[in-house]
C-alpha positions in Angstrom: -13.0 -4.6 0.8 -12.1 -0.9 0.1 -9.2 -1.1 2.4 -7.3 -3.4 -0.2 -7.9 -1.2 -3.4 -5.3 1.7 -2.6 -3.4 3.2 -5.0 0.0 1.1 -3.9 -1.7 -2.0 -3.8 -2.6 -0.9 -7.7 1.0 -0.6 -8.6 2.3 -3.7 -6.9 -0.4 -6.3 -9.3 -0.4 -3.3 -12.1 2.5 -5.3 -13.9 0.6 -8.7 -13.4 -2.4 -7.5 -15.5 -0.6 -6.2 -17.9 1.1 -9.5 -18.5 -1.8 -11.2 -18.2 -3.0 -8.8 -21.3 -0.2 -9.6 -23.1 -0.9 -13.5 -23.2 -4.1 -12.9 -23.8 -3.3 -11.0 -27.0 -0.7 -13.8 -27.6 -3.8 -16.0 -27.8 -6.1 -14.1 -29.0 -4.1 -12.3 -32.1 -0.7 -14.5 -32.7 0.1 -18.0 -33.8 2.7 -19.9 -32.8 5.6 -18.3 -34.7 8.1 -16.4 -32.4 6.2 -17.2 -29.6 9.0 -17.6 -27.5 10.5 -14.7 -28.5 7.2 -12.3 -27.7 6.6 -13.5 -24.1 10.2 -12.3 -23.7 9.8 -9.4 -24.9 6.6 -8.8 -22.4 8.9 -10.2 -19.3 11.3 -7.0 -20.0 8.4 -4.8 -20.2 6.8 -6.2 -16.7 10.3 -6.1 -15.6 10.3 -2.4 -16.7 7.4 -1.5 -15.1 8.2 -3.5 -12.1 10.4 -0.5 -11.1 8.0 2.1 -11.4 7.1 1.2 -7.8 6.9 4.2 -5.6 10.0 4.0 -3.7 10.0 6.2 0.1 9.9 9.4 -1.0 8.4 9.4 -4.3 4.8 10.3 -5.2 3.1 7.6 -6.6 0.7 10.1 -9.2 4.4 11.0 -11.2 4.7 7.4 -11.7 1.9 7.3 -13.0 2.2 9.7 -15.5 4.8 7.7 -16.9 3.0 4.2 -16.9 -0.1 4.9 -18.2 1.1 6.2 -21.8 4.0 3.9 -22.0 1.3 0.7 -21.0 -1.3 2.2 -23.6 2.0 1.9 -26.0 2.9 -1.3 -25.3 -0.1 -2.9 -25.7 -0.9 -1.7 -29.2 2.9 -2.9 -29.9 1.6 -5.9 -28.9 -1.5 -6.0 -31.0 0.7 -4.8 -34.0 3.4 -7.4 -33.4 4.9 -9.2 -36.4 3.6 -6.2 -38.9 5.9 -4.6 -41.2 4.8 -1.2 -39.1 5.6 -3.2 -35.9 8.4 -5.3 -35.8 8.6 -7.5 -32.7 11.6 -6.5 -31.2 10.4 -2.9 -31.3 8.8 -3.7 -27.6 12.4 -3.4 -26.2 13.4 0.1 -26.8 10.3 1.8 -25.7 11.7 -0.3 -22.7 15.0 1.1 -21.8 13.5 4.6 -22.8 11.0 3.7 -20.2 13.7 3.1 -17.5 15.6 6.0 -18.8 12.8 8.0 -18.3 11.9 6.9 -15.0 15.3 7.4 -13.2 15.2 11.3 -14.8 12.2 11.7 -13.1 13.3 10.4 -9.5 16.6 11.9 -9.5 14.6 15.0 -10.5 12.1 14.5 -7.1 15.0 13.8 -5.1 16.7 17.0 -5.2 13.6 19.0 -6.0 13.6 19.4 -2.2 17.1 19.7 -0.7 16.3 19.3 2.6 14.7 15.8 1.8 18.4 14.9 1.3 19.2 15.3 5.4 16.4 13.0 6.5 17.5 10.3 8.7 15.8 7.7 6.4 18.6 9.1 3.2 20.6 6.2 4.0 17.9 3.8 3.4 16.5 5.5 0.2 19.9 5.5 -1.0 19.8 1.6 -0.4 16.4 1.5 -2.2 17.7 3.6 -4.8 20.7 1.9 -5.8 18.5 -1.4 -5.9 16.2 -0.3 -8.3 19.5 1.0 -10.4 20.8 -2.5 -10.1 17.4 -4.1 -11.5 17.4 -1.8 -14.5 20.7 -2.7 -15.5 19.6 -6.6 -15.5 16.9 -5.5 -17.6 18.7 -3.6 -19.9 20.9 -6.3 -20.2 18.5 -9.2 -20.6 16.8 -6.2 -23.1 20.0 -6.4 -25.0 20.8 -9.9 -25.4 17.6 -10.9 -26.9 18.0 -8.3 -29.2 21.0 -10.1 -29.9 19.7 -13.3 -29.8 17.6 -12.4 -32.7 19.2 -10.9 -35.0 21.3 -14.2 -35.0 19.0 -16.7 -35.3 19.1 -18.1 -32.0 17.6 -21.4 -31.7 14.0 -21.2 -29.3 15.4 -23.5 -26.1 18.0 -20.1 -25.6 14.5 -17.9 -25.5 13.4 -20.5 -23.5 15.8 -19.9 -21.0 15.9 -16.6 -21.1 12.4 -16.3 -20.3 13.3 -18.2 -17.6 15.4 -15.6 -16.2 13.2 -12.7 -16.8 10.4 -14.7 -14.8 12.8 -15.1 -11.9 13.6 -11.3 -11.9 9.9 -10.6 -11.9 9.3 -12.8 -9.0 12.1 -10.8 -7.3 10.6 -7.2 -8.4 7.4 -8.9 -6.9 9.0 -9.6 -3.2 10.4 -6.5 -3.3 7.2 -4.2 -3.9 5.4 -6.2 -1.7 7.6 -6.6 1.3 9.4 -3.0 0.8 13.1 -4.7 0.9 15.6 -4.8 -1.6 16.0 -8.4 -1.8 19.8 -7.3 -2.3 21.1 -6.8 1.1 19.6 -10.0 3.2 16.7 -9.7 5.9 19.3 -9.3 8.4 21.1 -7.0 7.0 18.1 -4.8 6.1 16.4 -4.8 10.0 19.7 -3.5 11.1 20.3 -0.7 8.8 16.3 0.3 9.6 16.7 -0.4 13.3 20.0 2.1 13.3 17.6 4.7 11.1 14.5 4.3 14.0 17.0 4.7 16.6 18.6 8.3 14.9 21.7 6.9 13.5 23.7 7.3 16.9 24.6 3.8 17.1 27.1 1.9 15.1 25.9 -1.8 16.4 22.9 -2.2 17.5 22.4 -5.4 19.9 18.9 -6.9 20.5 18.5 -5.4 24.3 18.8 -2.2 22.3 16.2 -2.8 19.5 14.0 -4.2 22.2 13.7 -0.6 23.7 13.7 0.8 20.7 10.3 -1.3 19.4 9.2 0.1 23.1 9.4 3.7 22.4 7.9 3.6 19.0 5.0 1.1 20.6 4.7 4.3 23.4 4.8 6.5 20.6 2.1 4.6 18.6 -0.3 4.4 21.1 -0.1 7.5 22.3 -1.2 9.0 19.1 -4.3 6.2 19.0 -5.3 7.8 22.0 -5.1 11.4 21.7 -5.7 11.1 17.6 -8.3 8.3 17.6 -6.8 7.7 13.9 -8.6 4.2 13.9 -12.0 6.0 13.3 -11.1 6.7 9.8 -11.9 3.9 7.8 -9.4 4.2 5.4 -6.3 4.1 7.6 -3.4 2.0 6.6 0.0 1.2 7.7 1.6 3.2 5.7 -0.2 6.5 6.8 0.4 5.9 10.3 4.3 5.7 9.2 4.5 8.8 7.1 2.9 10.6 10.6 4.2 9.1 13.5 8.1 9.2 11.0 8.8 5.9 11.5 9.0 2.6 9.6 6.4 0.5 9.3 8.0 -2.4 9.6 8.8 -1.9 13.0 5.6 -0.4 13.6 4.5 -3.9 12.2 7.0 -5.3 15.0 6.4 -2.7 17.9 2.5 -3.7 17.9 3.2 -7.4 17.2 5.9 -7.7 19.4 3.4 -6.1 22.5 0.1 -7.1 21.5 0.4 -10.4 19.8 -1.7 -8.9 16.6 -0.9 -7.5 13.4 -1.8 -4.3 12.6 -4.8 -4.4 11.0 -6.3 -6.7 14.4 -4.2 -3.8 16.8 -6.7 -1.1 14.5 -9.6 -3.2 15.2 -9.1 -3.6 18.6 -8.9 0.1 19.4 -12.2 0.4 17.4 -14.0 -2.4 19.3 -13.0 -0.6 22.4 -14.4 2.3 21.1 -17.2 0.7 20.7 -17.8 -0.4 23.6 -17.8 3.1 25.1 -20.1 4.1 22.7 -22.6 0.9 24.1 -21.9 2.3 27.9 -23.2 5.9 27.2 -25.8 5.2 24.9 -27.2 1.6 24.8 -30.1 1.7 22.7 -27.4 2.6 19.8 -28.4 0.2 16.9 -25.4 -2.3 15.6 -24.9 -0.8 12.4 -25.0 3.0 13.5 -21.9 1.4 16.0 -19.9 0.0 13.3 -20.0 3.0 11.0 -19.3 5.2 13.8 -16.2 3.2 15.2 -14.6 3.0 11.4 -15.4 -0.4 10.0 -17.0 -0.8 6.9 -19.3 -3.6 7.4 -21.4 -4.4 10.3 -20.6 -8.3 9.9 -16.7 -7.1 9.6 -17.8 -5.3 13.6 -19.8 -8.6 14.2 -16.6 -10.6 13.9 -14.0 -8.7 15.7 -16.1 -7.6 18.2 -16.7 -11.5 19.0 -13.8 -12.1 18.6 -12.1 -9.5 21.2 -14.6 -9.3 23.3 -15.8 -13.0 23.5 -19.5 -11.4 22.6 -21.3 -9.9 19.6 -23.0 -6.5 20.1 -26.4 -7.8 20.2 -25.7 -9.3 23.3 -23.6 -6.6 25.3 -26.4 -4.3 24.5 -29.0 -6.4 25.4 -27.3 -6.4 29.2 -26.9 -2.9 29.3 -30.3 -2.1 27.9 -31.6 -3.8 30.9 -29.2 -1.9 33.4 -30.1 1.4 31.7 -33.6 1.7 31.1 -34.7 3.8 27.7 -35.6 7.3 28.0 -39.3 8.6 27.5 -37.7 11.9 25.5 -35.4 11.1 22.3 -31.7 11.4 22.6 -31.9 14.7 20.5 -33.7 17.1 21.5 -34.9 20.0 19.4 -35.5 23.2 21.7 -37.8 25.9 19.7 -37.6 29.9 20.7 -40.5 30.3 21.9 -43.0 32.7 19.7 -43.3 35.8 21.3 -47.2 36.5 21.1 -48.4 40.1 19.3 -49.2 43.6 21.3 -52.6 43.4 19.7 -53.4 39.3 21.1 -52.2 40.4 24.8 -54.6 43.3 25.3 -57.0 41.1 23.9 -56.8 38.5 26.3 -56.5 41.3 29.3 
C-alpha cells in the first residue's frame, strides 16, 4: 500500500479533496442562495491548483510552499463566504495571485541553474511549460468572466454553464497530471517529440524501425542497471526514480519493458524480485517466507505469495519444501559466533604443572 502514497501521487488527488471540502462546506455552512455562483468559484480555485503539479524539472516541496497557505486561505474564504468581511467573489483574486505566484517561482527554478537550460529534454519542458501557461490563461479568463457575470446580474443557467466549463478543464488538468502529457499536442504528436528527445535530438523523422531500436537500447540500458544495481530491492522504487537515474522517459521506459517483457512496470520490478528470490531459496533453503519477502523488497508476504505464484507457477512454501529435501538442514546455525579464546593466567598454568 505505501507504494501508492508518494508525494506526486498527493498532488495529482490534492485538488480533488479540496473540492470535495469545498462541497462539504457548501453543505454544511451555506444555503441555497448563490450556490451556483460558489461551486464556480471553487472550480477556478481547483483549476488553480491543478497547475501546481510538479512539471520535469521542478521540485515538488516549492510547490508546496505555495499550496499549503494559499489552500489554508481558501478554505476559510470558503467558511466566511457571503459575510460582509468575505464577499464571495473574493475567492477569485487570491486565484490569479496564486497563478501569478506560481509561474514567478518556476521561471525563477528554471534559470536558477543555467545549465538545466541545455538538457536534451528543454524541448519537452518548454512544451510542458507553455501548456501550463495556456491553462492559466483559461483560468484567468473563466476567473474574469464570472466576475463579470456577477456584477451584472447574470441569470443562474449562465453559472450553470460555466461550471460546466470549469469541470471540463479540471478533467483535463486531471489527464494531464496523471498521464504526464499536455493534452495540447495529441498522443502522436507527443511520442514523437519524446522519441526524438530519447534518441538525442539527431533525427528530424523518426520512423517506427527507428523507435523500435531505440525502445531496445533503453530496454539494454534498463536492465543492465537491474542487474549490476539490484534497484528492485528497495521497496520504495518507482517509475519515476528509475527515470531521473537511467535519464530517460518513463514512458518509454513504460514501453521498452512492455514492449519486451509483456508486463508493466510494476510486474517487470516484481519479477526481478521473485528471481531474487529464488536465489535466495537455492543457497539457503530453510529461509522462512516472510524473512524472503522483506529481503527481496516487497512489502507483504501475501503481496510475495502472489507474484511469486504467479511467475513461477508455485508459492514459496512449496519450492522450499523440494529443496529442503535436496539440501538437508545443518546441525550448526547459519551464523556462527566464533569467541577469542580466554587466555588462562600465569598463576592457573603453574598450578596445573
Amino acid at each position: 500500500m505505501k507504494r501508492f502514497l508518494t508525494l506526486h501521487s498527493f498532488l495529482r488527488v490534492y485538488p480533488l479533496i479540496l473540492l470535495a471540502l469545498f462541497v462539504l462546506i457548501e453543505m454544511l455552512v451555506h444555503g441555497r442562495d448563490d450556490r451556483s455562483f460558489r461551486i464556480c468559484c471553487y472550480l477556478v480555485v481547483t483549476s488553480s491548483v491543478y497547475l501546481a503539479y510538479p512539471l520535469t524539472r521542478e521540485e515538488c516541496s516549492a510547490n508546496l510552499q505555495l499550496i499549503a497557505p494559499a489552500s489554508l486561505f481558501f478554505l476559510v474564504a470558503a467558511l466566511q463566504q457571503g459575510s460582509r468581511l468575505m464577499p464571495v467573489y473574493l475567492m477569485l483574486y487570491p486565484a490569479a495571485a496564486f497563478l501569478i505566484l506560481l509561474h514567478i517561482a518556476a521561471t525563477a527554478l528554471k534559470y536558477r541553474n543555467p545549465n538545466e537550460l541545455f538538457r536534451k529534454d528543454a524541448a519537452w519542458c518548454c512544451a510542458e511549460e507553455d501548456s501550463r501557461m495556456v491553462y492559466s490563461m483559461v483560468t484567468l479568463v473563466l476567473a474574469a468572466c464570472i466576475i463579470t457575470m456577477r456584477f451584472e446580474d447574470a441569470p443562474a443557467h449562465a453559472y450553470g454553464y460555466m461550471a460546466m466549463a470549469l469541470s471540463a478543464l479540471n478533467v483535463l488538468l486531471y489527464l494531464r497530471a496523471r498521464n504526464g502529457r499536455t493534452m495540447m499536442l495529441g498522443r502522436r504528436k507527443e511520442r514523437r517529440i519524446q522519441t526524438i528527445l530519447l534518441s538525442g535530438g539527431n533525427m528530424s523523422e523518426v520512423i517506427p524501425e527507428v523507435e523500435g531500436a531505440i525502445l531496445a537500447k533503453a530496454y539494454k540500458r534498463i536492465e543492465q542497471f537491474m542487474q549490476d544495481h539490484k534497484p528492485y530491492l528497495d521497496d520504495k522504487l518507482t517509475l519515476e526514480r528509475v527515470s531521473e537515474v537511467l535519464k530517460i522517459n518513463k514512458v518509454y521506459i513504460s514501453r521498452a519493458v512492455n514492449k519486451y517483457t509483456d508486463r508493466n512496470f510494476r510486474q517487470y520490478i516484481n519479477w526481478h524480485r521473485v528471481l531474487y528470490s529464488v536465489e535466495l531459496m537455492r543457497s539457503d533453503p530453510w529461509l522462512k517466507v516472510i524473512e524472503l519477502a522483506f529481503m527481496c523488497g516487497f512489502h507483504s508476504q501475501v503481496t510475495y505469495n502472489m507474484c511469486f505464484k504467479m511467475f513461477m507457477n508455485e508459492t514459496p512454501s512449496d519450492m522450499l519444501t523440494r529443496l529442503r529435501l535436496q539440501k538437508p538442514r545443518p546441525e550448526v546455525s547459519r551464523i556462527e559466533v566464533r569467541l577469542p579464546r580466554a587466555e588462562v593466567p600465569p598463576s592457573v598454568q603453574d598450578a596445573q604443572k
